[in-house]
C-alpha positions in Angstrom: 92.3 124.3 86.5 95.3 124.5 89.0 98.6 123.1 87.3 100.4 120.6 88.9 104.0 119.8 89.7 105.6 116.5 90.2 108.9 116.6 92.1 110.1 112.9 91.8 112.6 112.3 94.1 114.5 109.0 93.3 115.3 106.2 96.1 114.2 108.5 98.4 113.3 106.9 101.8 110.4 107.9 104.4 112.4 106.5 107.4 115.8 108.7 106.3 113.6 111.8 105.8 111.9 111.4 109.4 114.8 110.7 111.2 116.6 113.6 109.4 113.9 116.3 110.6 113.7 114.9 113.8 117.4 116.3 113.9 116.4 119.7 112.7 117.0 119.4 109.1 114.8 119.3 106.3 112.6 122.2 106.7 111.1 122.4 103.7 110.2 119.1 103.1 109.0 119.3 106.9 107.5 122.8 105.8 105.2 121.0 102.9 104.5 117.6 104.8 102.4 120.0 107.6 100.7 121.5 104.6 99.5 118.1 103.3 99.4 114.7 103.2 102.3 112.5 103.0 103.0 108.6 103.8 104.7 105.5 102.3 104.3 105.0 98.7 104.4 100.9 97.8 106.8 100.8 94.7 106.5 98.1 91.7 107.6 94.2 92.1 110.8 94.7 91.9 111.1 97.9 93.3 113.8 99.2 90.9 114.2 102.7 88.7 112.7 101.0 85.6 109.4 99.8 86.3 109.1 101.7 89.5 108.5 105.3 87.1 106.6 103.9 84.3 104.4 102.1 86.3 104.4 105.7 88.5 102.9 107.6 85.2 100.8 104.7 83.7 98.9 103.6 86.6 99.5 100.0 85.2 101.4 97.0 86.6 105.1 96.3 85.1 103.5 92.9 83.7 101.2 95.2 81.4 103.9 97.5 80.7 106.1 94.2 79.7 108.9 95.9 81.6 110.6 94.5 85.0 114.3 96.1 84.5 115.9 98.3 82.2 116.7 95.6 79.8 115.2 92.7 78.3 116.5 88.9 78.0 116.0 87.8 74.2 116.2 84.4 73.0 119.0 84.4 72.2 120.6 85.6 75.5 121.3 89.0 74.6 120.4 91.4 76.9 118.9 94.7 74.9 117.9 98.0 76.9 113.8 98.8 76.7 113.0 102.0 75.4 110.6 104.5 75.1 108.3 103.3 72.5 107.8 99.8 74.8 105.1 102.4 76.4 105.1 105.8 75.4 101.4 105.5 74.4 100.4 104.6 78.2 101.9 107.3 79.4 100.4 110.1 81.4 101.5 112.8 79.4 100.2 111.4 75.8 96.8 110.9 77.5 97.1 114.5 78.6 98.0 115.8 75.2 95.1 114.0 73.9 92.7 116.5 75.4 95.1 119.4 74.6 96.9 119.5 78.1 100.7 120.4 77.8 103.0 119.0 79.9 106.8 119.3 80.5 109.0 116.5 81.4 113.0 117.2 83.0 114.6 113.7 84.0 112.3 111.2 84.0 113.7 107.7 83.7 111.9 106.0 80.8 111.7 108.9 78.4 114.7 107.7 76.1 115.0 108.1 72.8 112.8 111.5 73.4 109.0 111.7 71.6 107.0 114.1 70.7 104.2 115.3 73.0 102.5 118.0 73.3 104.9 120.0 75.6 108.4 119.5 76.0 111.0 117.3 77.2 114.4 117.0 78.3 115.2 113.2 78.7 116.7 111.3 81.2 120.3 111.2 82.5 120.4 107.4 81.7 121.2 108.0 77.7 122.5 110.9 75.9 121.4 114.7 76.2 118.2 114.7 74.3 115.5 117.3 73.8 111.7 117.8 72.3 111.9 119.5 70.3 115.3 119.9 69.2 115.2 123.6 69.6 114.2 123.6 72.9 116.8 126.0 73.5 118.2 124.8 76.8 121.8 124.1 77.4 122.8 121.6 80.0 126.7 120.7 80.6 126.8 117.1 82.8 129.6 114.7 83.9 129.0 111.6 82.7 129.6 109.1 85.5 130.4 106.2 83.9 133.9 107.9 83.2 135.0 108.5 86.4 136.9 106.1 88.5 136.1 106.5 91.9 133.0 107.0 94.0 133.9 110.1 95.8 134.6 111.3 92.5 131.3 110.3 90.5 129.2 111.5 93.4 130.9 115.2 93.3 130.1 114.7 89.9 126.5 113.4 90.5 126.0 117.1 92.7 127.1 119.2 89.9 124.5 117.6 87.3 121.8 117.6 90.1 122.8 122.0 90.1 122.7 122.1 86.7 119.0 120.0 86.2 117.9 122.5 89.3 119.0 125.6 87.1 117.1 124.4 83.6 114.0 123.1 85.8 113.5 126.3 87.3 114.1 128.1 83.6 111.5 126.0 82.6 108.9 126.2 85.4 108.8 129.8 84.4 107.7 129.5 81.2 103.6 129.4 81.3 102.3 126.5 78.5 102.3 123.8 80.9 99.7 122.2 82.9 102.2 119.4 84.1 105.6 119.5 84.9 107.3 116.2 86.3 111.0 116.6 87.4 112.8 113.8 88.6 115.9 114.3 90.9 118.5 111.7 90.5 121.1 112.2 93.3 119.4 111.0 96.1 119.4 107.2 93.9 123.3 108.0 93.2 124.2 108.7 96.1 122.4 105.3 97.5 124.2 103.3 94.8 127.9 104.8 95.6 128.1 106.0 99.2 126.8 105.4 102.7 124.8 106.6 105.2 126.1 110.3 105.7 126.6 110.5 101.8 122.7 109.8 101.6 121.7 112.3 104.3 124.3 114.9 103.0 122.2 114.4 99.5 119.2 115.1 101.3 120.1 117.9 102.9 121.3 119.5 99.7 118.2 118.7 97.7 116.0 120.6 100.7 118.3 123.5 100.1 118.2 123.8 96.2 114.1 123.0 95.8 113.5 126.4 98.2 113.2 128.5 95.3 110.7 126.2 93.5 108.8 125.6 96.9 108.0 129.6 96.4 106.4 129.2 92.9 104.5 126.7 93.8 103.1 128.7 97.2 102.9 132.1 94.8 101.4 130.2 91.9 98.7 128.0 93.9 99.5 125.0 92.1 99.1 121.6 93.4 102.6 119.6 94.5 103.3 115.7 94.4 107.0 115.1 96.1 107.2 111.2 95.4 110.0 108.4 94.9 110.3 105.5 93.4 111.6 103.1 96.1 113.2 103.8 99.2 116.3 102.7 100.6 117.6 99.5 102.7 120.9 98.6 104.2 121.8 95.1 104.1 125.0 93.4 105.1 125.0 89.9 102.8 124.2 88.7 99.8 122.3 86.0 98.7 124.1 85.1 95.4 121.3 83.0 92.9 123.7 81.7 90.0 126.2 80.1 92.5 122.9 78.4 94.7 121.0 77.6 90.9 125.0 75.9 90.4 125.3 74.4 93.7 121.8 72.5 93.4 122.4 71.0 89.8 120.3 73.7 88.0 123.0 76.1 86.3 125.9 74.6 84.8 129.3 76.8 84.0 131.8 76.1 81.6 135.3 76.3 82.0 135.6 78.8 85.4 136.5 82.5 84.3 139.6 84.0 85.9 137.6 86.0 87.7 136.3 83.4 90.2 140.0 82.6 90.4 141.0 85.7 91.4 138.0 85.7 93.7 138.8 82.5 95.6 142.7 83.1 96.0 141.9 86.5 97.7 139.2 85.1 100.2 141.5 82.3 100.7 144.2 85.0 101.9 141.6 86.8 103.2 141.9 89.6 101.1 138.3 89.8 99.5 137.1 93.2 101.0 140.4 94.7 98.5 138.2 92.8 95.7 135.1 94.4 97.0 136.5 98.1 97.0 138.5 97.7 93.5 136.9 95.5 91.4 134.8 98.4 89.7 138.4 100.0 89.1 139.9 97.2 87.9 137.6 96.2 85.5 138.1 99.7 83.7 141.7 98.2 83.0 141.2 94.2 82.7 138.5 91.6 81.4 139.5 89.4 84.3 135.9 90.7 86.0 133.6 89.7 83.6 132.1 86.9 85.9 130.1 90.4 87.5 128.8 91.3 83.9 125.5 89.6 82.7 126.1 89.3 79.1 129.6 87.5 80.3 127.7 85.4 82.5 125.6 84.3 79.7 128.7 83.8 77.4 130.2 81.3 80.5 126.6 79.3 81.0 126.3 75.8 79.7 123.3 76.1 78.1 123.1 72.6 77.1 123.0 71.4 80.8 121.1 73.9 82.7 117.5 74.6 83.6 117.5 77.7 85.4 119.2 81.1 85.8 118.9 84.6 86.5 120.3 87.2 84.9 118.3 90.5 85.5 119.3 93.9 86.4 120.2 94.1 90.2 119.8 97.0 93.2 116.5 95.8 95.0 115.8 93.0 97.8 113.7 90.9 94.4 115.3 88.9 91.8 114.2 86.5 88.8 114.6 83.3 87.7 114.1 82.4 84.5 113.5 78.7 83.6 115.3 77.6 80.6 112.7 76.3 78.3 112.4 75.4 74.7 109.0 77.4 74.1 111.5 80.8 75.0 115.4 80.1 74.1 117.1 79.1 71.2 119.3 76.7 73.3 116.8 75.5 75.6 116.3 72.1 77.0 113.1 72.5 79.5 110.0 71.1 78.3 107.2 69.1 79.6 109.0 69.2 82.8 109.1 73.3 83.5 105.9 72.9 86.5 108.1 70.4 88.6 111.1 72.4 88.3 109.3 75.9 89.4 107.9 73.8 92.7 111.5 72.0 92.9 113.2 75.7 93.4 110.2 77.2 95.4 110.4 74.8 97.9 114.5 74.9 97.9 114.5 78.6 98.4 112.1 78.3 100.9 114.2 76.0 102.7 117.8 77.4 102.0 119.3 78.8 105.4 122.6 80.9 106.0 123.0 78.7 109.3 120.0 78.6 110.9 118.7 82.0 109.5 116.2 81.7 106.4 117.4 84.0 103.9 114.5 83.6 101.2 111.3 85.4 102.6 108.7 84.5 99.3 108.9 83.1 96.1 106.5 84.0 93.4 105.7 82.7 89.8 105.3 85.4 87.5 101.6 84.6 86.7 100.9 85.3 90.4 102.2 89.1 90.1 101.5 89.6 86.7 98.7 88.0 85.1 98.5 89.8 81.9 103.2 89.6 81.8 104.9 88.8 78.1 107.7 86.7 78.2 110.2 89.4 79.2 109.0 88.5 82.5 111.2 86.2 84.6 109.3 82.6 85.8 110.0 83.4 89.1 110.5 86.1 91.5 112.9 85.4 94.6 112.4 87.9 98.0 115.0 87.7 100.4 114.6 88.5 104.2 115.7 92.1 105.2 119.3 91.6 105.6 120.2 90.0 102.3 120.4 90.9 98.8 120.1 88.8 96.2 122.4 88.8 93.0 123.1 87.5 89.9 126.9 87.6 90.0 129.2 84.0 90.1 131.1 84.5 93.4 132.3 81.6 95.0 129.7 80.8 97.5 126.0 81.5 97.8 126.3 83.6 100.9 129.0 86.4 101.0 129.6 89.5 103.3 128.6 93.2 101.5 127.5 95.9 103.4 125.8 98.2 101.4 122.1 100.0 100.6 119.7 98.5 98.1 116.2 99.7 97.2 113.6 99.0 99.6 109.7 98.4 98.6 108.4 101.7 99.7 109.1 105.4 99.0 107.7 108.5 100.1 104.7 110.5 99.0 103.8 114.1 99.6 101.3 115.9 98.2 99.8 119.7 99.1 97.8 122.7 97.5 94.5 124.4 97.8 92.8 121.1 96.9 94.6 118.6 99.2 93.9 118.6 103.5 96.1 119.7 105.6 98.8 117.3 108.3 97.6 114.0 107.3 99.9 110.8 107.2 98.1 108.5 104.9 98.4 104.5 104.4 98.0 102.0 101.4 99.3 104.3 98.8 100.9 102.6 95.8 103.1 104.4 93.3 100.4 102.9 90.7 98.1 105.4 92.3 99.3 108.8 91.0 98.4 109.0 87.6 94.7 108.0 88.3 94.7 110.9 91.1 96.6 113.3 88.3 94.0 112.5 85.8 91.0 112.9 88.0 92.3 116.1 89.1 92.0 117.4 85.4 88.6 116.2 85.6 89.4 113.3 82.9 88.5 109.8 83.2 90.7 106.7 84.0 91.0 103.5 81.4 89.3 100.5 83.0 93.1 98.9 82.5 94.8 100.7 85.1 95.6 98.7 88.1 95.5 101.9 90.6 93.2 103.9 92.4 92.3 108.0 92.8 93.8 108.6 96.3 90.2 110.2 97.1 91.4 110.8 100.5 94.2 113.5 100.5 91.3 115.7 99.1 89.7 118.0 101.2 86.0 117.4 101.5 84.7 120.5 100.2 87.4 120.7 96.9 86.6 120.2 93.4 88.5 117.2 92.6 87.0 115.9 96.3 83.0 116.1 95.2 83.7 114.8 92.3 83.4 111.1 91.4 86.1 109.7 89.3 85.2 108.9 85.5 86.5 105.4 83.7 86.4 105.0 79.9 87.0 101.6 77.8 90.9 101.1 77.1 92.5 101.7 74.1 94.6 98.6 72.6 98.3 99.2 71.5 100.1 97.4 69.3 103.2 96.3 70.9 106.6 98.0 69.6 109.7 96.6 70.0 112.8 99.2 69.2 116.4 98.9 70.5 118.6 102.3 70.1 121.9 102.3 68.5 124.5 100.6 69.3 126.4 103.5 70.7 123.8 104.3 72.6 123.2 101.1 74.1 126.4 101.3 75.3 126.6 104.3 76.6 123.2 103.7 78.7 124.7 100.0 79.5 127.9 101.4 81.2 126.4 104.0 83.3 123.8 101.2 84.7 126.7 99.0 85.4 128.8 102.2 86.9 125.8 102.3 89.8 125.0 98.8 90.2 122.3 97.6 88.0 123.9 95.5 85.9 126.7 94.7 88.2 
C-alpha cells in the first residue's frame, strides 16, 4: 500500500499558476503537472477556508457539516468560532484510524482545539500552537500576524512561518508511521488577503522553491501526491455592500449612526476615502471609532425590533448570506408567518438591483436549495455577485463602493501524480468533495453512502490497482451533534487574526 501525501495549497489559483509557467517559472509544479493529472477543483458554496477544507476531508457538503464560515450566528447574535468537535468524527483521518491507518496532519484549517487520532498532529495557524500528542517533540517559533501593523510587515512575517512549517513538515515526513500526511500551506491565502498581484506570484514562486526537497521524497519514496487548494483567487474592483442595500430597501434598520459612518461620509465627501481604505485596519488598533466594519458591532448597532433581514457572515469570497430574522431562530425576532414572502421579496430585488445599468447580483439561492440536509447555522439565503463585485457585510455609506482588491474565486487547483495515477492529463468536473472518496478507495476501504463526492476513477491508470478496482460503500454511521466553543482567550486570539486578513472585516 503506497502512502500518500497531501500538499494543500491554500487560495491557490489555476489561472495564476498557468500564466506563471508560461513565463518560465514554476518548474516543479510544471515538473509534477506532466507527471499527472491536474485541473480545476470546484470549492464549497461559499468558497471560503472554513468549509472549503472540511468539506475537502469529509467528502460531505458544508450543510452536513453544519458549517459555512468559521463562526456561527447564535440566537442571541453572538457570533462564536466552530471548532473541531463540530466534525472531527467525519473526518478522513478518524475513518482512517479506524482501520489502523496512521496519519499525520501539519496546518490544516479545522483541526483546532487538536484531537487525538491515531497519528499526529500539529494544528492550524488560525489558534494557538497546539500538538497531538503533547510530546510530539517539535518546536515551531511563528509571528503572529494579528500583531503586526502593516501589510508589508505581516506578509514578511507570513514567509517566515511558511519556512519554519516547511522545516517541521519535512522533519516529519521523515519519520516512517504514517500512511497519510496532509500539509496545508498558508501563504499563498495570506498573501491574497494583504497584497496584490506581484505579492501573489512572488508567494508562488517561493513555495515552488521550498517544496523541491519534498518533491524528491515523494519521487524516491513512490508515494502517491495530491497538490490541491481550497479556492482560487479573483480580483474585483467594487463592492456590493448587503447591510446598507437590506437598510436602503426597508429591511435592516440601524440605531443611532456609529462614528464610524461619520467619519466615512466626511472623507468621501472631501474625497478622501481611499486614506480610509489604506488605514482603517491601523486605525482601529488605536480607536473604536471603526466598529461599523466589525460584525459583533454591527449586531450591537441593528434595531432588532424593526428589521427582517441581515447578514453578518464571515467575508473573502464572491457569496454571502442572508439571514431572515425570524421568531423560530432569534431571541429578538419579529418574522413569522410572513418569512416565504420576504425570501421572494429580496430574490427578486437582488435580481433586479443594478450599479447603473450593470447587474451586480448573478444568483440568489435559499439555503434548502444548496443544502438540503443544513442546521440552522445556515444563512436563508445565499447572494452571488457578478465577477467584478464583492459582496460585504460592512455599513458603508452606500451600497456600491470602489475597492480593488482579490477575493476567493469558486475553483482551485488539483494535481495529483504517482505510480497509480496517468500521465499529462488535464481533467474536468472535479470537486474539492471528491478527494477523500478517491483517498479512501485508494486504501482499498469503502465510502459511507452520505458522502456527496465521487472517486475521481479517471486520473487512474487503467491497468493500476486502485483503477480495476470498483469502489466499496458502507451504511453511514450517525453522530450526535457536539457543540463546544474554546476559551475565551482563545476565541479571541483566533477572532483577531480572521479579522487581521479579512474574514471578519
Amino acid at each position: 500500500m503506497r502512502k500518500i501525501l497531501v500538499i494543500g495549497v491554500d487560495g491557490m489559483d489555476s489561472r495564476i499558476v498557468k500564466s506563471l509557467i508560461k513565463r518560465g517559472n514554476l518548474n516543479n509544479f510544471k515538473r509534477v503537472m506532466e507527471q499527472g493529472c491536474f485541473g480545476k477543483l470546484k470549492s464549497t458554496i461559499p468558497p471560503i477556508t472554513i468549509p472549503a477544507w472540511i468539506a475537502m476531508f469529509s467528502g460531505k457538503n458544508a450543510g452536513k457539516l453544519g458549517a459555512v464560515g468559521f463562526s456561527r450566528l447564535e440566537s442571541d447574535y453572538r457570533m462564536k468560532v466552530f471548532t473541531s468537535t463540530q466534525w472531527k468524527k467525519d473526518m478522513l483521518w478518524t475513518l482512517l484510524g479506524k482501520e489502523g491507518l496512521r496519519t499525520g496532519l501539519v496546518n490544516v484549517p479545522g483541526t483546532n482545539p487538536v484531537y487525538k487520532i491515531n497519528g499526529f498532529v500539529i494544528g492550524s495557524d488560525f489558534g494557538t500552537f497546539q500538538t497531538y500528542p503533547e510530546d510530539l517533540g517539535i518546536k515551531m517559533e511563528i509571528k503572529p500576524l494579528e500583531k503586526i501593523v502593516t501589510n508589508s510587515q505581516r506578509l514578511k512575517a507570513a514567509k517566515y512561518n511558511f519556512k519554519e512549517r516547511v522545516r517541521v513538515a519535512s522533519e516529519l515526513l521523515k519519520r516512517k508511521d504514517w500512511q497519510l500526511f496532509v500539509w496545508v500551506i498558508r501563504l499563498t491565502d495570506i498573501a491574497m488577503h494583504l497584497g496584490d498581484r506581484r505579492a501573489i506570484e512572488e508567494t508562488y514562486i517561493l513555495v515552488d522553491k521550498y517544496i523541491a526537497p519534498i518533491l524528491k521524497m515523494v519521487d524516491k519514496n513512490n508515494w502517491n501526491l495530491f497538490i490541491v487548494s481550497d479556492h482560487g483567487a479573483r480580483r474585483v474592483k467594487k463592492n456590493f455592500n448587503i447591510n446598507t442595500f437590506l437598510k436602503e430597501t426597508g429591511y435592516l434598520k440601524f440605531g443611532k449612526e456609529n462614528k464610524s459612518l461619520k467619519i466615512v461620509r466626511t472623507l468621501t465627501k472631501y474625497k478622501l476615502k481611499p486614506l480610509l481604505m489604506a488605514g482603517y485596519r491601523f486605525l482601529s488598533r488605536v480607536t473604536h471609532h471603526f466598529s461599523h466594519f466589525d460584525p459583533e458591532a454591527i449586531s450591537a448597532d441593528i434595531k432588532w425590533d424593526e428589521t427582517k433581514a441581515f447578514s453578518l457572515a464571515d467575508t473573502s469570497s464572491n457569496f454571502m448570506g442572508i439571514w431572515i430574522h425570524s421568531k423560530k431562530n432569534f431571541d429578538q425576532g419579529i418574522v413569522d408567518s410572513d418569512e416565504e414572502i420576504i425570501k421572494q421579496d429580496l430574490i427578486d430585488r437582488l435580481m433586479e438591483f443594478k450599479d447603473g445599468k450593470v447587474r451586480v447580483v448573478k444568483n440568489v439561492w435559499r439555503k434548502e436549495e444548496l443544502y438540503p440536509d443544513s442546521s440552522r447555522y445556515i444563512p436563508d439565503l445565499f447572494v452571488e455577485t457578478e465577477e467584478n463585485y464583492a459582496p460585504d457585510f460592512r455599513a458603508y455609506d452606500k451600497v456600491i463602493t470602489d475597492n480593488d482588491k482579490y477575493i476567493h474565486d469558486p475553483y482551485g487547483i488539483f494535481i495529483a501524480s504517482g505510480s497509480d495515477i496517468k500521465n499529462k492529463q488535464e481533467l474536468e468536473n472535479l470537486q474539492i468533495i471528491d478527494i477523500t472518496p478517491t483517498i479512501l478507495h485508494m486504501f482499498d476501504l469503502p465510502l459511507s453512502t452520505d458522502m456527496d463526492g465521487r472517486v475521481l476513477m479517471e486520473i487512474f491508470n487503467a491497468e493500476s490497482e486502485p483503477g480495476v478496482r470498483k469502489p466499496r460503500f458502507k451504511k453511514p454511521v450517525v453522530h450526535r451533534e457536539e457543540q463546544t466553543s474554546f476559551s475565551s482567550k482563545e476565541e479571541e486570539i483566533i477572532k483577531k487574526r480572521l479579522k487581521t486578513l479579512g474574514y471578519l472585516g
